[in-house]
C-alpha positions in Angstrom: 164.2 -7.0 69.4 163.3 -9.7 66.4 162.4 -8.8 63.1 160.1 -11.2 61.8 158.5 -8.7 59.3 160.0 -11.5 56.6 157.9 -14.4 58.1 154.5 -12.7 57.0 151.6 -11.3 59.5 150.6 -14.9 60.6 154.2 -16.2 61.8 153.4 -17.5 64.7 157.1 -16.2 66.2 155.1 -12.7 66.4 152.6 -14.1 68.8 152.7 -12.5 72.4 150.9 -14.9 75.1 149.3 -12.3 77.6 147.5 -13.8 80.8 145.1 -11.5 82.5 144.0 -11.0 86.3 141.5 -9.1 88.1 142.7 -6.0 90.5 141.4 -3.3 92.8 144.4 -1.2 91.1 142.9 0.7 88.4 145.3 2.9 86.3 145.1 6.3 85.2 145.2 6.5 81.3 145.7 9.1 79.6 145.6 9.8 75.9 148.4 12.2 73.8 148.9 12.7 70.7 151.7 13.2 68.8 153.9 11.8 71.6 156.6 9.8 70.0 157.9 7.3 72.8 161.3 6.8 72.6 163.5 4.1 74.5 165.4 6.4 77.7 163.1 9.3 77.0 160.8 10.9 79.9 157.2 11.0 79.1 156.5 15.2 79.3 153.0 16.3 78.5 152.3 18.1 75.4 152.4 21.7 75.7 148.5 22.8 76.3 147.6 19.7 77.5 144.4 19.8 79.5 144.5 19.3 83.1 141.3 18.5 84.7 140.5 20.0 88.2 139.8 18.1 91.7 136.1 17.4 91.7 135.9 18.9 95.2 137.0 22.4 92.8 134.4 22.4 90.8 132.1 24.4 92.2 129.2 27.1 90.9 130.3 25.9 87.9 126.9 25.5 86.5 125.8 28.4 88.1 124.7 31.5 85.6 126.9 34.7 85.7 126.4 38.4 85.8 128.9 40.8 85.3 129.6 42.9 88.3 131.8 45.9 87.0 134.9 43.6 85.5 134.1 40.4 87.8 131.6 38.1 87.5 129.7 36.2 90.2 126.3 34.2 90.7 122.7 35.5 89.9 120.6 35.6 94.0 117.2 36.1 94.1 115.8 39.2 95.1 115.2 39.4 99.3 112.2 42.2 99.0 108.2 41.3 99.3 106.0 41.6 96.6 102.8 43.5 96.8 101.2 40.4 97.2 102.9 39.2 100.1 102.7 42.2 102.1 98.5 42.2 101.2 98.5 39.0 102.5 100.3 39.6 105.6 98.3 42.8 106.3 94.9 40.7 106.0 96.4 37.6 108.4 97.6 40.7 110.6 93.7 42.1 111.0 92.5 38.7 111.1 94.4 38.0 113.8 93.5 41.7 115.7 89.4 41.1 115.0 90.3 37.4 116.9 91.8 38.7 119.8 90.3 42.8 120.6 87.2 41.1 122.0 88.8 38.7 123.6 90.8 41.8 125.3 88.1 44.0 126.1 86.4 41.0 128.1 89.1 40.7 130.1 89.4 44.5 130.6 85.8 44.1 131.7 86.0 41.3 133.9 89.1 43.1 135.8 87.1 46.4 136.5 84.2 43.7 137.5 86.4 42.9 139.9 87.8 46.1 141.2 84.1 47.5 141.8 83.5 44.2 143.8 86.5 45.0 146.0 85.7 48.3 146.2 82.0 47.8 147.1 83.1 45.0 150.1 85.2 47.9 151.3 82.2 50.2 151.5 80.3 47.4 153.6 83.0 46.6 155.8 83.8 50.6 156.7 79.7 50.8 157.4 79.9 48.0 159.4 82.7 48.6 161.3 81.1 52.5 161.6 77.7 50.6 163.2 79.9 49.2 165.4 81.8 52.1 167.2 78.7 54.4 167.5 75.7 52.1 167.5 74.3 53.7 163.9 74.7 54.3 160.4 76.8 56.9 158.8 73.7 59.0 157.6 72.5 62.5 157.8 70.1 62.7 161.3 69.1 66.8 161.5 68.6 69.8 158.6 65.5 70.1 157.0 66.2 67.3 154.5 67.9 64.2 156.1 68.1 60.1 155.4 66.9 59.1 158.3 63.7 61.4 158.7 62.9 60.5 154.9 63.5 56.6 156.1 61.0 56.8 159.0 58.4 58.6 156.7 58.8 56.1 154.0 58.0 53.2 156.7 54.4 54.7 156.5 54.0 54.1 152.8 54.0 50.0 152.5 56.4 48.3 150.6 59.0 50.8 152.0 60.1 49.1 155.3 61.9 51.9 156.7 65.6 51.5 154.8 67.2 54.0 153.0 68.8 54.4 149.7 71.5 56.8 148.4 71.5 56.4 145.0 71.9 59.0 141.6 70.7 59.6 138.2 70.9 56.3 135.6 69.9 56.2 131.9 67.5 53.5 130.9 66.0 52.5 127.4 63.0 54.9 128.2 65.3 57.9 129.6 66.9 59.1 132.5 65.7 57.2 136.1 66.5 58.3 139.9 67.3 55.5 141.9 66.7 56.6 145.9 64.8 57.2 148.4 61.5 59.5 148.4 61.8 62.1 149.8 65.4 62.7 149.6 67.0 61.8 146.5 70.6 62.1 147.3 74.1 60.4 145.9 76.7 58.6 148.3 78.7 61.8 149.0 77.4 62.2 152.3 78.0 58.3 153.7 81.4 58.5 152.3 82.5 62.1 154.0 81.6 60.5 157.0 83.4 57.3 156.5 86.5 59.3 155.1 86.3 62.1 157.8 86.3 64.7 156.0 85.2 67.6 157.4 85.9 70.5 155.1 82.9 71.6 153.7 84.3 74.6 151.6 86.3 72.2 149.6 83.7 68.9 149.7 79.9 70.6 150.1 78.9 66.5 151.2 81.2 67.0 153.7 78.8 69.5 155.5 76.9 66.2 157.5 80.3 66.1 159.2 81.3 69.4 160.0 83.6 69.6 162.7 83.0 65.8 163.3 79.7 65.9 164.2 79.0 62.5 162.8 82.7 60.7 163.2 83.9 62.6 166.5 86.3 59.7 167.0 88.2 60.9 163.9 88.3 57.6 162.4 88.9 56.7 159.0 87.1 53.9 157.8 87.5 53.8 154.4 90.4 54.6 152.1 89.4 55.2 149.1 91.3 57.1 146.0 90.3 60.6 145.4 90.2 60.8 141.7 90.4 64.9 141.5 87.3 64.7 138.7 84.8 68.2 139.5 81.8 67.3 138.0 81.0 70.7 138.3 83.6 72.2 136.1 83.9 69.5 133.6 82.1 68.1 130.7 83.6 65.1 130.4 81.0 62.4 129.8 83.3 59.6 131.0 84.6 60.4 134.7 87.4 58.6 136.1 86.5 55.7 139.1 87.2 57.3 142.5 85.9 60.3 145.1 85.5 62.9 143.1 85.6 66.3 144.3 81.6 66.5 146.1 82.8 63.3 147.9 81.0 60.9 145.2 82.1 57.5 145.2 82.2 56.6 141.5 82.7 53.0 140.2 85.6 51.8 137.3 82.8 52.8 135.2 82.5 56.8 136.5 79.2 56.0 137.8 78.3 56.2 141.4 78.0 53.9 144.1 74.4 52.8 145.0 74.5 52.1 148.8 71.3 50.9 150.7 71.4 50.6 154.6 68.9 48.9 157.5 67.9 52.1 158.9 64.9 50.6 160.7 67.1 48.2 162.2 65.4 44.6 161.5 68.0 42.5 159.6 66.1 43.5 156.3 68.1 45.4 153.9 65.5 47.1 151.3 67.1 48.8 148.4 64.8 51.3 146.4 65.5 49.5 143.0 66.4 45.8 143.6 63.4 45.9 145.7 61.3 46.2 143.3 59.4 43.1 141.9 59.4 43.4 138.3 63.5 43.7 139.1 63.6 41.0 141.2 60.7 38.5 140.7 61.5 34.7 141.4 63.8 36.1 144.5 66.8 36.8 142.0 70.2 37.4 143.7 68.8 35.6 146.7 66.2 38.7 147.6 63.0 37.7 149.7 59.4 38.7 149.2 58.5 40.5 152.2 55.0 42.4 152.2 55.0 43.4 148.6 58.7 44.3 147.9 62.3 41.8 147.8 64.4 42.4 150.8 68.4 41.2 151.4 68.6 39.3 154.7 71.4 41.4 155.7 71.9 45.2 156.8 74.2 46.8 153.7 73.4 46.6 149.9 75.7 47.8 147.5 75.9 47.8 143.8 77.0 49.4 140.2 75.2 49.9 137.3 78.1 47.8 135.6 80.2 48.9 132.3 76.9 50.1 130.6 75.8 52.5 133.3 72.3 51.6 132.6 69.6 50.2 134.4 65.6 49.0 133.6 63.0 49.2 136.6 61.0 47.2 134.2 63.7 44.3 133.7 64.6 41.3 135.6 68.2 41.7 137.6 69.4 39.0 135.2 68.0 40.1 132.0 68.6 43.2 129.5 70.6 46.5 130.4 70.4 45.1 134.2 72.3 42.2 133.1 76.0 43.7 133.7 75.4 45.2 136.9 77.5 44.1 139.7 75.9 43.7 143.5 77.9 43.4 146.6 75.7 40.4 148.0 76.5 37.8 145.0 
């Protein structure tokens, strides 16, 4: 080491040449103070010297605290719904029920359509296969009321052609109607004891017309349909199950009875007592005929329901009103 402190600041002994190039090496500088460097002596850091932490370390630094007891940790949102939230999600909830209840009861509707259009092609094919084996219908033939002897009176009184029709009691804008045949107004009990064989009249009254097999000797059942266990005599309820009920009626999905017509006279021409009318069936709806003054099926069986409104308007067109819904074995 030179002392030159004698030559002045500007001898030109003190100058130090220094010749500088660029490097991907950067050095880590730090700063202390009141480190006196000393030649031999290790470089220790001053006592309470800050050390600064990995980055990858810091972390929730910025995060606010809360006290938890005598630790502290970071401030979460709340999970719960407000009031709202929950309003809002009740009302999309009952928007979405409105959308799709209707949309449910059609199909509910359209699936007991279908089930009383089984159930009615069951009814024709057991009459047919009936008229078959024994060469007639399954209808009452003696007593002092009977289809056939109110059929062959009927044919006297044009536009009736001779046909029967078992019917029942309907409601209509204007008030209750009976749909049959005159002179015997009676429900389907009696066609279906005789297609079910039953022959127990003490439990099914209907069943009477086939006491001890007088009108199915061969024992035959044709039809199999679901006793329902419903007593309309006992019960009040308005809304009876689908099925035979206890007096042998054959009830539709709906609770209402069966309307069955049948070709008594024998000429290929079905005539049923309320589709047969023309104000019903005017323009030859459902494919009916005009045939002296009332519409005729070209067939021997016609069956149908009053549909899921039980209703039915002699003063309506088939396709129009409460006569809209009903469903008809021949369409």
């Amino acid at each position: 080491m030179f002392d030159h402190s004698a030559n002045g600041p500007d001898c030109w002994k003190c100058s130090l040449h220094i010749e500088w190039h660029d490097c991907s090496f950067c050095p880590a500088i730090s700063l202390r103070s009141g480190l006196e460097i000393r030649r031999g002596a290790a470089v220790r850091p001053l006592p309470g010297a800050a050390i600064l932490p990995h980055p990858l370390r810091r972390q929730n630094l910025a995060q606010p605290m809360k006290k938890i007891g005598n630790r502290k940790s970071p401030v979460r949102p709340s999970s719960a719904f407000t009031l709202i939230e929950l309003l809002v999600v009740i009302a999309i909830i009952g928007l979405l029920a409105g959308m799709l209840l209707p949309a449910v009861n059609r199909a509910k509707i359209a699936a007991q359509k279908m089930k009383a259009k089984t159930e009615m092609a069951d009814i024709v094919n057991a009459i047919n296969a009936y008229d078959m084996d024994y060469g007639r219908f399954p209808v009452s033939s003696t007593g002092a009321n009977n289809a056939q002897t109110a059929a062959t009176a009927n044919a006297l009184n044009p536009p009736n052609n001779g046909d029967f029709t078992y019917g029942g009691t309907f409601n209509t804008p204007s008030g209750p109607y009976q749909v049959g045949t005159t002179g015997y107004l009676v429900n389907n009990a009696e066609v279906i004891a005789i297609l079910m064989d039953i022959t127990n009249n003490t439990v099914y009254p209907a069943a009477a017309v086939n006491i001890n097999g007088l009108k199915n000797p061969k024992q035959v059942k044709y039809l199999n349909a679901k006793m329902s266990g419903y007593n309309p005599n006992s019960s009040s309820d308005p809304n009876p199950p689908g099925g035979v009920d206890t007096t042998c009626i054959y009830r539709d999905p709906w609770g209402n009875p069966y309307i069955i017509s049948m070709d008594l006279n024998y000429d290929g021409l079905c005539q049923d007592a309320f589709y047969g009318l023309p104000a019903v069936s005017s323009g030859g709806l459902y494919g009916l005929t005009l045939l002296n003054g009332s519409y005729v099926f070209n067939g021997k069986i016609m069956v149908w329901s009053a549909g899921p409104d039980g209703k039915i308007d002699s003063g309506t067109k088939a396709t129009a009103g409460v006569n809209r819904d009903n469903v008809v074995s021949w369409q």
